[in-house]
Structure formats: structure tokens, C-alpha cells
PyMOL commands that place a pseudoatom at each C-alpha (Angstrom):
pseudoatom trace, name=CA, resn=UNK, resi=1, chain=A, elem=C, hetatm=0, pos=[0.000, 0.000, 0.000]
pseudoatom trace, name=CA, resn=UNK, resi=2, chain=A, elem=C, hetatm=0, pos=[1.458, 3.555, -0.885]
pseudoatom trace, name=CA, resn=UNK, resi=3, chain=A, elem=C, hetatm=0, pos=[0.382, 6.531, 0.891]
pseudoatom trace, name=CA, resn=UNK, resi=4, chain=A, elem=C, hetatm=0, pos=[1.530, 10.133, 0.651]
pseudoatom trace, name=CA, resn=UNK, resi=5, chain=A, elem=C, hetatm=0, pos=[2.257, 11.083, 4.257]
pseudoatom trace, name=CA, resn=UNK, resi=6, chain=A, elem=C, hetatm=0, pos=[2.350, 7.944, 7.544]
pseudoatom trace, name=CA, resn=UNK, resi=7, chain=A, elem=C, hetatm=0, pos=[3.223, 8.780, 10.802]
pseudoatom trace, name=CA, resn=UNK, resi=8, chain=A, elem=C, hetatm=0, pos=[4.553, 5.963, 12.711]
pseudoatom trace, name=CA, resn=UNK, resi=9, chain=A, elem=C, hetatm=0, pos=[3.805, 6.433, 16.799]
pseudoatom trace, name=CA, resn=UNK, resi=10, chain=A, elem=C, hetatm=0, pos=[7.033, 4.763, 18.180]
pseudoatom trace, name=CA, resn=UNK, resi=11, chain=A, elem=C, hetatm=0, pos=[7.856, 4.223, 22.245]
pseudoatom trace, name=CA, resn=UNK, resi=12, chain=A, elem=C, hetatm=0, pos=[10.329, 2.176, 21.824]
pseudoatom trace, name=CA, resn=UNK, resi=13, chain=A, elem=C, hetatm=0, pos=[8.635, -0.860, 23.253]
pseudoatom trace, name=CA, resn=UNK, resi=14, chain=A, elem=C, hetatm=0, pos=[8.927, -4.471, 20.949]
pseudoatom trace, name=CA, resn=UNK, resi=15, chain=A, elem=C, hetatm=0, pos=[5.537, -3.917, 19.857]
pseudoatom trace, name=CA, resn=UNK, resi=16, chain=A, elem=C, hetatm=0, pos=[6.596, -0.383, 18.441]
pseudoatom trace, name=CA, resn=UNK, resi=17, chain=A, elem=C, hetatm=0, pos=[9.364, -1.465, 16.887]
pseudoatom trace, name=CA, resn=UNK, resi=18, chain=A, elem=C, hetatm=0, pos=[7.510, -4.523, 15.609]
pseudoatom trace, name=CA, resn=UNK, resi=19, chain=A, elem=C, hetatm=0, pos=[5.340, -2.172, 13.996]
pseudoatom trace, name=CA, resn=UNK, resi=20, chain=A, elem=C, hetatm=0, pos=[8.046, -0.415, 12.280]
pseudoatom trace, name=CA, resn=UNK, resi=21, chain=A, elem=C, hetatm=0, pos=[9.440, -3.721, 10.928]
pseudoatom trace, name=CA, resn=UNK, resi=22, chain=A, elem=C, hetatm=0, pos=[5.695, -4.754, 9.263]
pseudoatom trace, name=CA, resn=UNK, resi=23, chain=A, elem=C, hetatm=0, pos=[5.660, -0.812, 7.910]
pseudoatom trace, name=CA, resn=UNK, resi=24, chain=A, elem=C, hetatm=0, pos=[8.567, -1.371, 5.991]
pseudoatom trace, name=CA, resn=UNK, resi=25, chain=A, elem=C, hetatm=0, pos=[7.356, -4.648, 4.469]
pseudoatom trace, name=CA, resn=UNK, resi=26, chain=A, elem=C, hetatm=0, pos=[3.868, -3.485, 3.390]
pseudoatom trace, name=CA, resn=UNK, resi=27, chain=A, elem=C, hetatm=0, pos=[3.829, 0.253, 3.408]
pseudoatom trace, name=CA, resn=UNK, resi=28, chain=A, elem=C, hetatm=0, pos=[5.139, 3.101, 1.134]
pseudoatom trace, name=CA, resn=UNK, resi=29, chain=A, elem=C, hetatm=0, pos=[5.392, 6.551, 1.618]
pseudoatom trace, name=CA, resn=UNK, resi=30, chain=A, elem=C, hetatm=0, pos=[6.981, 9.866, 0.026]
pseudoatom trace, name=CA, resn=UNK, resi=31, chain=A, elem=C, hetatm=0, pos=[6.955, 11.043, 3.332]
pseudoatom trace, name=CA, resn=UNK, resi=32, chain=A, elem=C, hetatm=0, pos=[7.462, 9.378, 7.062]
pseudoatom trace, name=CA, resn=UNK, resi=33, chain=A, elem=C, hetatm=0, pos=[7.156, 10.940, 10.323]
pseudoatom trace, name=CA, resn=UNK, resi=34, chain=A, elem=C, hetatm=0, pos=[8.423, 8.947, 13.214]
pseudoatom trace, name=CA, resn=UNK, resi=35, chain=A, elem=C, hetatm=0, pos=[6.453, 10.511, 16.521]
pseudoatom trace, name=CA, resn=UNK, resi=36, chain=A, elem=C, hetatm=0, pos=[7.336, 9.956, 20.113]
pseudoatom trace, name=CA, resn=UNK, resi=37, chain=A, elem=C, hetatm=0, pos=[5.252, 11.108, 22.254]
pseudoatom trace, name=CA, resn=UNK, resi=38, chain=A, elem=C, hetatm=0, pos=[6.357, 12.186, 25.923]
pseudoatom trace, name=CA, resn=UNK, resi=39, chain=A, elem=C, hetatm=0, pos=[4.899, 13.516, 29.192]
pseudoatom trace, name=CA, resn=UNK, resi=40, chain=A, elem=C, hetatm=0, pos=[6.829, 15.934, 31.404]
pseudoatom trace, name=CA, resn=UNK, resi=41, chain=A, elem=C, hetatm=0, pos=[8.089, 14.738, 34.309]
pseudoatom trace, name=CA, resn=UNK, resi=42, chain=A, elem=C, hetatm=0, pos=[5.928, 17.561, 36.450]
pseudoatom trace, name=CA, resn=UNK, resi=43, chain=A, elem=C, hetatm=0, pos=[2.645, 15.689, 35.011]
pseudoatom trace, name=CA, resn=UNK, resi=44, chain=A, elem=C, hetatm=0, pos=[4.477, 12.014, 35.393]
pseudoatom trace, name=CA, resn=UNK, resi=45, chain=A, elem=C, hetatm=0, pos=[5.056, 12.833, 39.399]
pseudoatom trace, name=CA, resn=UNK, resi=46, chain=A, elem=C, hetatm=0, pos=[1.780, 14.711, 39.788]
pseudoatom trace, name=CA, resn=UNK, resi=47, chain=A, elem=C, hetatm=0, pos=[-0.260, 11.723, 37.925]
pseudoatom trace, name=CA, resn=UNK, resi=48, chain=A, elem=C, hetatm=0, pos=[1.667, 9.303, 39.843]
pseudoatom trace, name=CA, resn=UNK, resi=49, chain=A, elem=C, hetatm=0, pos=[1.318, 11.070, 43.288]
pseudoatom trace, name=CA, resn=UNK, resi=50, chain=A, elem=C, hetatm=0, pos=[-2.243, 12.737, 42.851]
pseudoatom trace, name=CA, resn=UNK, resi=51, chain=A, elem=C, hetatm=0, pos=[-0.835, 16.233, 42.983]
pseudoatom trace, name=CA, resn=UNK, resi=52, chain=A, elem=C, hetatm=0, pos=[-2.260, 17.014, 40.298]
pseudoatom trace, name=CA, resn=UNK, resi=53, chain=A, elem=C, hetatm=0, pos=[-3.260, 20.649, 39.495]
pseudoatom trace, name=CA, resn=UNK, resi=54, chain=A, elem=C, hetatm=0, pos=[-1.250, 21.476, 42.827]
pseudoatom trace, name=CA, resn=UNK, resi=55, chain=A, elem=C, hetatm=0, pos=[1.680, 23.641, 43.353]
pseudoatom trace, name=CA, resn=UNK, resi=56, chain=A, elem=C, hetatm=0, pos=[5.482, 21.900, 41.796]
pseudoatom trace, name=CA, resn=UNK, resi=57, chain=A, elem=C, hetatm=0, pos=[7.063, 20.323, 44.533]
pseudoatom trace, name=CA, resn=UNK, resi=58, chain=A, elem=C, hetatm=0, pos=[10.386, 21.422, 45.511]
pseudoatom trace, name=CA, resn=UNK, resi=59, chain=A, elem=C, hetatm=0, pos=[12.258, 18.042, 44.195]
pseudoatom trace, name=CA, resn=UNK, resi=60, chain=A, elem=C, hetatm=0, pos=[11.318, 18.446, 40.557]
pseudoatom trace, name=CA, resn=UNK, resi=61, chain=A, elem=C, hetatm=0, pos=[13.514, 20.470, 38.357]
pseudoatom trace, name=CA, resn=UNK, resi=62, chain=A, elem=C, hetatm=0, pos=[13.069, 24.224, 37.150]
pseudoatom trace, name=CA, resn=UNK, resi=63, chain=A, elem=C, hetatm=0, pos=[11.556, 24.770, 33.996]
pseudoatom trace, name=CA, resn=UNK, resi=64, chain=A, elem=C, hetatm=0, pos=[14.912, 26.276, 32.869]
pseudoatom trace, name=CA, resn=UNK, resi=65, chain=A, elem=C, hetatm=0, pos=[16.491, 22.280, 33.282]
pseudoatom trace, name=CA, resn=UNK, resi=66, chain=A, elem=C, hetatm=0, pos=[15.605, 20.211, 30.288]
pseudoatom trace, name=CA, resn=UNK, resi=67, chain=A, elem=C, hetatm=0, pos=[12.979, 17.857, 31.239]
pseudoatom trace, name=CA, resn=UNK, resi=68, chain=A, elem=C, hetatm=0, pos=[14.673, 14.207, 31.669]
pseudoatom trace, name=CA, resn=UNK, resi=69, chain=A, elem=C, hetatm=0, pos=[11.469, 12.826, 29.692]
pseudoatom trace, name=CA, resn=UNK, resi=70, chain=A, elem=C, hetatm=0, pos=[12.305, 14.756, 26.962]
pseudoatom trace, name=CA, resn=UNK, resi=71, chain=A, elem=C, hetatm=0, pos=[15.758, 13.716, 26.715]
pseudoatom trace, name=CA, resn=UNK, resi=72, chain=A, elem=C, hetatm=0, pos=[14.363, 10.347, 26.725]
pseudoatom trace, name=CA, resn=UNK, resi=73, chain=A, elem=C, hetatm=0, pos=[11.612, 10.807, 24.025]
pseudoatom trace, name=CA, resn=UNK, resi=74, chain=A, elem=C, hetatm=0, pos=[14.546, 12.649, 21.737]
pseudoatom trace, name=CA, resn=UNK, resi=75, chain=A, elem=C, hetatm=0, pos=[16.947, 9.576, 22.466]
pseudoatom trace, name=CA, resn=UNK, resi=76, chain=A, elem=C, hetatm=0, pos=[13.824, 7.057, 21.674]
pseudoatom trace, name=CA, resn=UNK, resi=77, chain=A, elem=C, hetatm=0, pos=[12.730, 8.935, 18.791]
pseudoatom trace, name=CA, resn=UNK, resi=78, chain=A, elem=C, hetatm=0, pos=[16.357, 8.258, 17.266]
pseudoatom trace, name=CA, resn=UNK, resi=79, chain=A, elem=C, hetatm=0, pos=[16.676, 4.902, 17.749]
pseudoatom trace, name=CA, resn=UNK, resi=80, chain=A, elem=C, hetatm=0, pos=[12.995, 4.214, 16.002]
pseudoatom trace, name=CA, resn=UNK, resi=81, chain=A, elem=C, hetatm=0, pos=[14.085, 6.512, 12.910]
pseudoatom trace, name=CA, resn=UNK, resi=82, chain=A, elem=C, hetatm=0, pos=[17.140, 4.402, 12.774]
pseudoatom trace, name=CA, resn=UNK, resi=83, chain=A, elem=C, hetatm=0, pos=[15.560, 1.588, 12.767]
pseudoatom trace, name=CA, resn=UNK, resi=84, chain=A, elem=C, hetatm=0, pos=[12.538, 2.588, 10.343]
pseudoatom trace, name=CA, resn=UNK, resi=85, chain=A, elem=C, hetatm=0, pos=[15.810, 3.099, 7.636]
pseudoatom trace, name=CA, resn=UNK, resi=86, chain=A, elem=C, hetatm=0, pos=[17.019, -0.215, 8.625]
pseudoatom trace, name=CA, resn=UNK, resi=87, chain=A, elem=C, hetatm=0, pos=[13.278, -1.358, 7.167]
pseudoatom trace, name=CA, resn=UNK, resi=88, chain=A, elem=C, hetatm=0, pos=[13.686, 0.951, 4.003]
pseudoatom trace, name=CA, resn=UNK, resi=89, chain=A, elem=C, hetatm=0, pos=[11.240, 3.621, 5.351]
pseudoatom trace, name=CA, resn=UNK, resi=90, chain=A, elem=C, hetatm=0, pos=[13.119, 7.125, 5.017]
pseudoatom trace, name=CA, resn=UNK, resi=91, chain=A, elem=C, hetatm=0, pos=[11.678, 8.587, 8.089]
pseudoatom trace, name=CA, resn=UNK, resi=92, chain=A, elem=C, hetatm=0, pos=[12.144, 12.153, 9.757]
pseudoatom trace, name=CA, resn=UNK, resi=93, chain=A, elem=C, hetatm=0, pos=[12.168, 12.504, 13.533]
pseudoatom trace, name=CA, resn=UNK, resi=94, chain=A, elem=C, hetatm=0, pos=[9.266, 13.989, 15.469]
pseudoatom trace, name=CA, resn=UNK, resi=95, chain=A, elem=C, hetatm=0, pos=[8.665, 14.613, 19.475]
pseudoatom trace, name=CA, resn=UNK, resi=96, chain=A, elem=C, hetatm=0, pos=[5.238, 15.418, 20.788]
pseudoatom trace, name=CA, resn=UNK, resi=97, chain=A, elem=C, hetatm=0, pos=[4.487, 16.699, 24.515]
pseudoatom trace, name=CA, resn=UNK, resi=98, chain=A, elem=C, hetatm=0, pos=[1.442, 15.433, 25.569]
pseudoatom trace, name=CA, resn=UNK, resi=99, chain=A, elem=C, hetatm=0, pos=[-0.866, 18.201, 27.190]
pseudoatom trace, name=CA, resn=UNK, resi=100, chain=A, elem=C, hetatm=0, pos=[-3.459, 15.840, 27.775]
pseudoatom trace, name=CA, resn=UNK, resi=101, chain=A, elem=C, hetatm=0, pos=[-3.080, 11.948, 26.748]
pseudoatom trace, name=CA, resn=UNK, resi=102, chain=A, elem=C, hetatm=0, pos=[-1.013, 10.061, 24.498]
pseudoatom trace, name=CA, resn=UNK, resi=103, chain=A, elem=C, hetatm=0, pos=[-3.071, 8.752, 22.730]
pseudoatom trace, name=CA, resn=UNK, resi=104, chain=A, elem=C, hetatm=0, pos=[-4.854, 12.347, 21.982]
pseudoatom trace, name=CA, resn=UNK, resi=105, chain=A, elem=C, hetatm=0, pos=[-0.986, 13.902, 20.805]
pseudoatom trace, name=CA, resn=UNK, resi=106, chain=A, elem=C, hetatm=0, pos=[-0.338, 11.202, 18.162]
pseudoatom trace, name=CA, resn=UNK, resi=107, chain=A, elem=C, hetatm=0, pos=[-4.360, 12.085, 16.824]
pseudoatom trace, name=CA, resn=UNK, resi=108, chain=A, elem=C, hetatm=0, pos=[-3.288, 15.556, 17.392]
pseudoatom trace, name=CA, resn=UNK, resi=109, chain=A, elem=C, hetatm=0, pos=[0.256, 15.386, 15.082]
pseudoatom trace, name=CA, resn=UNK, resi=110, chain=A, elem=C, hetatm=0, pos=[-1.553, 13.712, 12.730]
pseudoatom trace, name=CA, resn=UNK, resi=111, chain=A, elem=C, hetatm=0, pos=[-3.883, 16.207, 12.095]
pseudoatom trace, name=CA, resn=UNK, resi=112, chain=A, elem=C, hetatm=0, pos=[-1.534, 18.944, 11.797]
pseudoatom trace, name=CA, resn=UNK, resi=113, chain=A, elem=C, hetatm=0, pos=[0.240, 17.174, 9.246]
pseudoatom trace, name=CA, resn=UNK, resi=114, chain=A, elem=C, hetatm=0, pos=[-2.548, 15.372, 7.541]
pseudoatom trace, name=CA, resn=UNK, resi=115, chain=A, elem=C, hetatm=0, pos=[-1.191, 12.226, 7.183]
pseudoatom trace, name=CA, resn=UNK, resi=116, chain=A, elem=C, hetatm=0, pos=[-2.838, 9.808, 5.119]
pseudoatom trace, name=CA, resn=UNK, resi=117, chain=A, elem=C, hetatm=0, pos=[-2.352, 7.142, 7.521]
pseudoatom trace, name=CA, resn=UNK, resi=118, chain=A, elem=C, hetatm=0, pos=[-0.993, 6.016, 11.040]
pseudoatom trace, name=CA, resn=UNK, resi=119, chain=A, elem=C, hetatm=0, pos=[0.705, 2.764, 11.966]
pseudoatom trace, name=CA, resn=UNK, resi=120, chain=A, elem=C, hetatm=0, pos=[1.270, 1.991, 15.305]
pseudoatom trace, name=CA, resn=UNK, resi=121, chain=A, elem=C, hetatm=0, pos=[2.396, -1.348, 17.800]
pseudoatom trace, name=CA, resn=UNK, resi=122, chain=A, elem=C, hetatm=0, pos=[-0.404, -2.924, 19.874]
pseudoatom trace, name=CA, resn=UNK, resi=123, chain=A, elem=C, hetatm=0, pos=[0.084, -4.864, 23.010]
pseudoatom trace, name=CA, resn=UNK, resi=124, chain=A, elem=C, hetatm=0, pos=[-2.886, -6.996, 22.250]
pseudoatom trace, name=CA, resn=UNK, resi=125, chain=A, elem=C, hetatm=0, pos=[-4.113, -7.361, 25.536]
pseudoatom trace, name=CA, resn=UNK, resi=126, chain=A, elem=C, hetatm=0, pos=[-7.576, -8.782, 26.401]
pseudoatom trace, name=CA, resn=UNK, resi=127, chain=A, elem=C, hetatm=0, pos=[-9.979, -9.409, 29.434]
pseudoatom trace, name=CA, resn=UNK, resi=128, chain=A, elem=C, hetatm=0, pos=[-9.397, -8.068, 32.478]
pseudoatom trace, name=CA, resn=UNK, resi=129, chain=A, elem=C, hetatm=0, pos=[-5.693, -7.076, 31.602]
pseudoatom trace, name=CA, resn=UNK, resi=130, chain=A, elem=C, hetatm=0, pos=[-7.272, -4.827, 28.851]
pseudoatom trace, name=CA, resn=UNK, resi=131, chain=A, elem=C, hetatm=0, pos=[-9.755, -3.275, 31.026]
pseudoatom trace, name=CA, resn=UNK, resi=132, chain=A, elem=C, hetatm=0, pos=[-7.386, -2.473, 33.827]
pseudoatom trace, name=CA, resn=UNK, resi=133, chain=A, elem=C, hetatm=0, pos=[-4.706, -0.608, 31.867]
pseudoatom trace, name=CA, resn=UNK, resi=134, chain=A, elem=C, hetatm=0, pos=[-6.029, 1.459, 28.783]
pseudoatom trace, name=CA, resn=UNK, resi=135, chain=A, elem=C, hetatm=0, pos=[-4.566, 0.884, 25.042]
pseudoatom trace, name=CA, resn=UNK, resi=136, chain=A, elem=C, hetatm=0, pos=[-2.964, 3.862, 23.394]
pseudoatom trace, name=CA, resn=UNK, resi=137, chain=A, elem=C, hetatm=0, pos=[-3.237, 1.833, 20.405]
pseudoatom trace, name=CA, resn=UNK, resi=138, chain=A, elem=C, hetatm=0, pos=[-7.506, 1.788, 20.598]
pseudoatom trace, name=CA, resn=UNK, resi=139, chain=A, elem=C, hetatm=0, pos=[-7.636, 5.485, 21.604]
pseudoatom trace, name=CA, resn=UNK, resi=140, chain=A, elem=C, hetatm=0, pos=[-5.961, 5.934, 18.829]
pseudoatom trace, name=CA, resn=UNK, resi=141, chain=A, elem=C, hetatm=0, pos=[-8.033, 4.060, 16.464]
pseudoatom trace, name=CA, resn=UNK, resi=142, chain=A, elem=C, hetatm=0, pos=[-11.218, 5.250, 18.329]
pseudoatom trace, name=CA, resn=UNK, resi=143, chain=A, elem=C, hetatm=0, pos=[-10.372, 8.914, 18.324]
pseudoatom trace, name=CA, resn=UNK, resi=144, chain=A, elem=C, hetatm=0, pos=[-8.428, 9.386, 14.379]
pseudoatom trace, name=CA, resn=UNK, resi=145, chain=A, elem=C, hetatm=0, pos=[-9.616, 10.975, 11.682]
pseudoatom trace, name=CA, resn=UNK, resi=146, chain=A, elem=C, hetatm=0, pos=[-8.090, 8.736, 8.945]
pseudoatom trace, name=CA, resn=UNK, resi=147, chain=A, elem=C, hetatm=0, pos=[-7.007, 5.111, 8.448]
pseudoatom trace, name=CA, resn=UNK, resi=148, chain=A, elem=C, hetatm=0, pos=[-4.796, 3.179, 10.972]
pseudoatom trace, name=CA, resn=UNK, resi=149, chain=A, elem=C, hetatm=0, pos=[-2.274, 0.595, 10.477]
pseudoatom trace, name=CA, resn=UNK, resi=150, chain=A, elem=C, hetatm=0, pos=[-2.118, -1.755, 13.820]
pseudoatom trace, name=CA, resn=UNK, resi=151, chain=A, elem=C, hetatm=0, pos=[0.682, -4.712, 14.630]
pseudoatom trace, name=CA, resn=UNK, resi=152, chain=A, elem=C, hetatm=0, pos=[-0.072, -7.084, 17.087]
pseudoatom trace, name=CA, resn=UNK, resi=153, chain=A, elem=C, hetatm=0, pos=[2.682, -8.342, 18.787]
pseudoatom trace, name=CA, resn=UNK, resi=154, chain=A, elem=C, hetatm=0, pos=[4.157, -11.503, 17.864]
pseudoatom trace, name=CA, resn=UNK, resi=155, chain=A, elem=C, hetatm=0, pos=[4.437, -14.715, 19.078]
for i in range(1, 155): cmd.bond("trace and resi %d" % i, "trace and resi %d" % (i + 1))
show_as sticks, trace
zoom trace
């Protein structure tokens, strides 16, 4: 299948990088935008603590400091455009912050750049497991405005 514009939502888990491998043996593109998306670490700690919408805490970093998820999300990013040329996709390097979900930046990015289609790793989880922890994967599907390209992971 050949598309003008794909976006390929990359975390750098196997299932992402699964994904990847099956875009580059049945996908075509003239253009390729690897995304990583990342959440600030002031959102991670207030999510994970239930500060949320309260004052920074003293221990996190100034706004000034780079944010350490950031650095992470650039240093992710890299290694999924390297391998997306490794699986003959020619594919430029994109970081989203997330103001909101995950799921709702890679919709987001895709709209801006109206890609004509997004491929992205499931974790193919099912039953209970699926209903405890929520699948960027079906957001995604659920919420897009154009076609989307899952991988389930192997076996």
C-alpha cells in the first residue's frame, strides 16, 4: 500500500518497533514521520502522586532544566528513525508533549500534518488485563480521523 504522508507512533517498546518492521514490508510513503510522544516529568510525578493541578514540589527540576522525559523521548525517537531506515522507510524525527493523553498527541500530530495514515504497535491485551490498563493503540483508532495501520505483537 502507498500513501503520501504515515506517521509511525514509536515508544520504543517491541511492539513499536515490531510495527516499524511490518511498515517497511507493506507500506510506502513519500513522506514518514516517526512521533514519540512524551509527558513531562511535572505531570508524570503529579499523575503518579495525585498532585495534580497542585503547586510543583520542591524536588522536581526548574523549567529552565531540560525535562529528563524529553531527553528520553529525543533519544527514543532516534533509535525508532534508525531503525525505520534499517526497514527501508526514510523517516524524519518527530517529538510530541502530551498536554493531555497520548493517545490524543499522536491524533493531534496527525492532524496537523494530515497524514494519510498512522501505523502503530499494539500490546494486544484482552480481558481483564485490557480493562485495567487502557490501550494507546484503541484510543488511537477510536479517536483518528483517517485510516490506521495496527501490529499485534508476535508470538
Amino acid at each position: 500500500m502507498a500513501c503520501d504522508r504515515m506517521l509511525i507512533a514509536y515508544d520504543g517498546s517491541d511492539n513499536a518497533k515490531r510495527a516499524i518492521e511490518y511498515a517497511g514490508r507493506f507500506l510506502s510513503a513519500q513522506r514518514a514521520i516517526l512521533l514519540t510522544a512524551w509527558e513531562p516529568m511535572v505531570r508524570q510525578a503529579a499523575r503518579i502522586s495525585g498532585l495534580s493541578g497542585v503547586m510543583q514540589p520542591d524536588w522536581l527540576p526548574d523549567e529552565e532544566v531540560e525535562d529528563i522525559a524529553y531527553t528520553e523521548a529525543r533519544a527514543v525517537n532516534a533509535e525508532g528513525v534508525r531503525l525505520a531506515k534499517l526497514a527501508g522507510i526514510d523517516a524524519e524525527p518527530r517529538t510530541a508533549e502530551c498536554t493531555t493523553t497520548i493517545w490524543n498527541a499522536i491524533v493531534d500530530v496527525a492532524d496537523e500534518l494530515e497524514v494519510d495514515l498512522i501505523v502503530a504497535g499494539t500490546r494486544g491485551a484482552t480481558g481483564l488485563k485490557a480493562l485495567l490498563h487502557s490501550s494507546v493503540a484503541e484510543a488511537v483508532l477510536k479517536h483518528a480521523h483517517r485510516p490506521v495501520f495496527l501490529v499485534p505483537p508476535g508470538k
